[in-house]
C-alpha positions in Angstrom: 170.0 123.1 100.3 170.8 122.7 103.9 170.6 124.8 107.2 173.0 125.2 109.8 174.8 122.2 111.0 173.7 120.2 107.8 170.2 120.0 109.3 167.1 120.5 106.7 166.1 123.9 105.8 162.3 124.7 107.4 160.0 125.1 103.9 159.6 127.9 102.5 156.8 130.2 103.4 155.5 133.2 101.1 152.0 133.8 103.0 152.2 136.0 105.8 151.1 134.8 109.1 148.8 136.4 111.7 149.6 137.2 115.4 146.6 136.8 117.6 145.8 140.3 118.8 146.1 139.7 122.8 149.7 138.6 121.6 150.4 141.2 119.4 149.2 143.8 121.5 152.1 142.9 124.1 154.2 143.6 121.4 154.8 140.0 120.7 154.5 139.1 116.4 155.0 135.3 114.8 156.3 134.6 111.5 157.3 131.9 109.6 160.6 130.1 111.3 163.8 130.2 108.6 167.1 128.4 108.0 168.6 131.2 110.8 166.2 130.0 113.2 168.3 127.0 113.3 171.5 128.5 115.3 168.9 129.8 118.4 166.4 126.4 118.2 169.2 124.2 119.8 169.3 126.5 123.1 165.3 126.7 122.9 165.2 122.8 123.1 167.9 122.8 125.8 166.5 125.5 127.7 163.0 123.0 127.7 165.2 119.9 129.1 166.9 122.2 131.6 165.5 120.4 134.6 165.2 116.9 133.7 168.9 117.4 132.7 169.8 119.3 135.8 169.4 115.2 137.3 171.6 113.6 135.1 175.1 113.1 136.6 176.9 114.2 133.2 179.8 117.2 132.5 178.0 119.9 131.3 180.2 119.7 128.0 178.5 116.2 127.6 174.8 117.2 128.1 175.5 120.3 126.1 176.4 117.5 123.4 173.5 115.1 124.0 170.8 118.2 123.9 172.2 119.0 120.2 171.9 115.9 119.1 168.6 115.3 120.7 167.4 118.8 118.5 169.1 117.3 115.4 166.9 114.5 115.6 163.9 116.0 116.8 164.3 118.6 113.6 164.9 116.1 111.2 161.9 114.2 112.7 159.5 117.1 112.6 160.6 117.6 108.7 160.2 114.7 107.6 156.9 114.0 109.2 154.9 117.8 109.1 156.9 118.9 106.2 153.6 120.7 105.6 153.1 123.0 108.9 152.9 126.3 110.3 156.3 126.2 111.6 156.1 129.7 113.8 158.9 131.8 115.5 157.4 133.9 118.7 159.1 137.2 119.0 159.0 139.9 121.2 160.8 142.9 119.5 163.3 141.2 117.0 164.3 138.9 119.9 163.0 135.1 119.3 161.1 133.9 122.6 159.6 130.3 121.1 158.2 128.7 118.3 154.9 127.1 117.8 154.3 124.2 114.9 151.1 123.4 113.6 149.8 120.8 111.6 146.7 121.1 109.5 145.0 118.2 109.1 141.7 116.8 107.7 139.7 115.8 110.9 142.3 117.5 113.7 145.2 120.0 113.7 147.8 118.8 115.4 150.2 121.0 117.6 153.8 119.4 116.8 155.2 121.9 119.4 155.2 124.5 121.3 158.0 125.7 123.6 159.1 129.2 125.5 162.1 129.9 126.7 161.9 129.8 130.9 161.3 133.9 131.4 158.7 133.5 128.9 156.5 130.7 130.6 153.7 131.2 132.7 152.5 134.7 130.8 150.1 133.7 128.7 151.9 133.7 125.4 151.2 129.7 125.1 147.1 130.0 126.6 146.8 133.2 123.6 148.4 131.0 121.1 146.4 127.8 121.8 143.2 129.4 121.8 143.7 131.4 118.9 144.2 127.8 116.9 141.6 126.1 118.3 139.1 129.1 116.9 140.7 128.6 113.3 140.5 124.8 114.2 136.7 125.3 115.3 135.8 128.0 111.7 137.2 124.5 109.5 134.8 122.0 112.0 138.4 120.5 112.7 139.4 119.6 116.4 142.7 119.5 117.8 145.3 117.2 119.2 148.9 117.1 121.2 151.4 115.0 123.1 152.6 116.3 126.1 155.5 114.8 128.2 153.7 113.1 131.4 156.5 114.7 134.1 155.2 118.0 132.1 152.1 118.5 134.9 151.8 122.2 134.3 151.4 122.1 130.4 149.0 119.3 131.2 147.4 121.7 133.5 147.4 125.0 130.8 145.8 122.2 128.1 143.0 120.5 130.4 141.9 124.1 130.8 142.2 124.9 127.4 139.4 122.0 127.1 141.7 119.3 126.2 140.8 115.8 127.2 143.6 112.7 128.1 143.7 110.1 125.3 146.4 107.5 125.2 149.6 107.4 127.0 152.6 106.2 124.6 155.8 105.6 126.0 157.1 109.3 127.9 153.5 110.8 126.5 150.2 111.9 126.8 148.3 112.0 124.1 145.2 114.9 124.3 142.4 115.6 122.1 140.0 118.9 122.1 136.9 119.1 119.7 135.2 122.5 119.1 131.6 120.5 120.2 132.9 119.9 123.8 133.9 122.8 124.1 130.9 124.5 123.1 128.6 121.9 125.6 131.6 123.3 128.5 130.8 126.9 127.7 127.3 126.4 127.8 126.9 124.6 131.1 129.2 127.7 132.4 
């Protein structure tokens, strides 16, 4: 069976899934994504590449193009590869807002994504969800890890707070790495 657009189908999920409660008081609830995610996603990833595509000399019909593809393969990528994870829609009301992907693994979680649209950035919604994983991450004496863009300063920022440390770069990315015993040591020299 396939999604919209012929891409795979997310898997599916029967277990409920819990909103941290400084997201769901903000009215703000996750669930589990589903094949009707896919006709919003695409303008989610778009609306993520809006600046670095604001620089590239293309008609808009031709970017509009290259960013589906771009999701396409980014979709097919994340299937194949974390067929397994939390793939989370963020909404506010019945309104999607983002989506956060999580991969349980044996030593580290791994966040596969997490992306906002533009009026949602910047509000905490990201900081809640983070944290709230790296507590479930902590209970399981797992860490956690990400890749970030390197032009992407500010998420670099909201991670290095978070108590994420640089790793390798690879290519366009920055690999990061946070382990619930440094983060105890940093709270207790606090």
């Amino acid at each position: 069976m396939h999604a919209p657009g012929g891409l795979p189908p997310f898997p599916v999920r029967t277990a409920g899934c819990a909103t941290p409660a400084e997201l769901a008081a903000r009215t703000l609830r996750l669930r589990h994504a589903q094949a009707d995610d896919l006709t919003w996603l695409p303008a989610l990833y778009a609306d993520t590449r809006r600046d670095e595509m604001a620089a590239v000399p293309w008609p808009a019909a031709a970017k509009a193009a290259f960013l589906a593809e771009q999701f396409a393969l980014q979709h097919r990528h994340y299937m194949a590869h974390y067929a397994d994870a939390d793939f989370l829609v963020i909404e506010s009301g019945a309104a999607p807002v983002g989506r956060f992907y999580l991969h349980h693994g044996a030593d580290d979680d791994l966040i596969v994504d997490i992306s906002l649209f533009a009026d949602q950035r910047g509000l905490g919604i990201g900081a809640a969800l983070i944290a709230a994983a790296q507590a479930d991450a902590a209970r399981a004496g797992r860490g956690m890890t990400l890749s970030v863009l390197t032009h992407n300063v500010a998420a670099q920022r909201l991670y290095t707070r978070l108590g994420f440390s640089a790793t390798q770069v690879a290519g366009m990315h920055q690999g990061m790495r946070w382990s619930p015993s440094r983060a105890a040591a940093v709270r207790s020299v606090s």
